[in-house]
C-alpha atoms as one frame of an Amber mdcrd trajectory, in Angstrom:
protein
   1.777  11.452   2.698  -1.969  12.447   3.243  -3.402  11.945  -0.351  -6.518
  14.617   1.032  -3.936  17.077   1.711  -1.511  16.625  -1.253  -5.030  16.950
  -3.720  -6.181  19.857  -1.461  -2.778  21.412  -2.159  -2.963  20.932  -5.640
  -6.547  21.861  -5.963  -5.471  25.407  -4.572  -2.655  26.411  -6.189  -4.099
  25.462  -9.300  -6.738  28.296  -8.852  -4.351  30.391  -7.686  -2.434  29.431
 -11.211  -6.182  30.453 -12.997  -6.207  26.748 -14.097  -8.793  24.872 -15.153
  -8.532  21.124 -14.426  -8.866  20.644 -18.573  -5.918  23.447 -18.832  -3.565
  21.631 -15.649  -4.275  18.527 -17.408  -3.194  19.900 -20.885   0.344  21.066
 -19.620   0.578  17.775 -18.017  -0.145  15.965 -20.757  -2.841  13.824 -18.381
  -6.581  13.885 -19.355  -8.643  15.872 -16.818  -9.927  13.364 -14.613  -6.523
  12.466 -13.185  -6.452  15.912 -12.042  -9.651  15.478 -10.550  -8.349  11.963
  -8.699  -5.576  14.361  -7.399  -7.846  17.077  -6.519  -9.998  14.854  -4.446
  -7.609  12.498  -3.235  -8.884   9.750  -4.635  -5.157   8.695  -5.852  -1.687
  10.240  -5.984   0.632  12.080  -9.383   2.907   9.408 -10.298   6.292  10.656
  -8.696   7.933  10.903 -12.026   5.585  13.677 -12.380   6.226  15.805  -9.335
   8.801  18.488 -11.175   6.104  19.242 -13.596   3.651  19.409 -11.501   5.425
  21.788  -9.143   7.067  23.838 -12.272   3.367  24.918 -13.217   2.176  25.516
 -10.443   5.173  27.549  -9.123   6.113  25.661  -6.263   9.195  24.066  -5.051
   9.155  20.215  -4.348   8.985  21.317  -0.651   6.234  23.165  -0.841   4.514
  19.917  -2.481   4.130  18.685   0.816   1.784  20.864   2.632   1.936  18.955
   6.466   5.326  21.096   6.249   4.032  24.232   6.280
């Protein structure tokens, strides 16, 4: 997996969700500089945390891999 590309992803589709990274990081129960780790691909989501990443954001897991698309 390209960590760039996953945090890219993320970064995206959280905008598109009106998110702030405070408000992602809320519903994730993660403080906001995770999200920005994510976001700039400085590290990955643990996997446990994939579903709820993808369930609000409105993806599937398969969209969670953008080189797929």
């Amino acid at each position: 997996m390209n960590q760039e590309k996953i945090g890219k992803f993320i970064a995206e589709r959280r905008k598109e969700c009106n998110l702030t990274q405070e408000e992602l990081a809320e519903k994730l129960n993660v403080n906001s500089r995770s999200i920005s780790r994510w976001e700039n691909g400085k590290c990955m989501p643990d996997m446990s945390m994939y579903n709820s990443i993808c369930e609000v954001l409105g993806i599937s897991i398969l969209n969670s891999y953008p080189e797929r698309n």
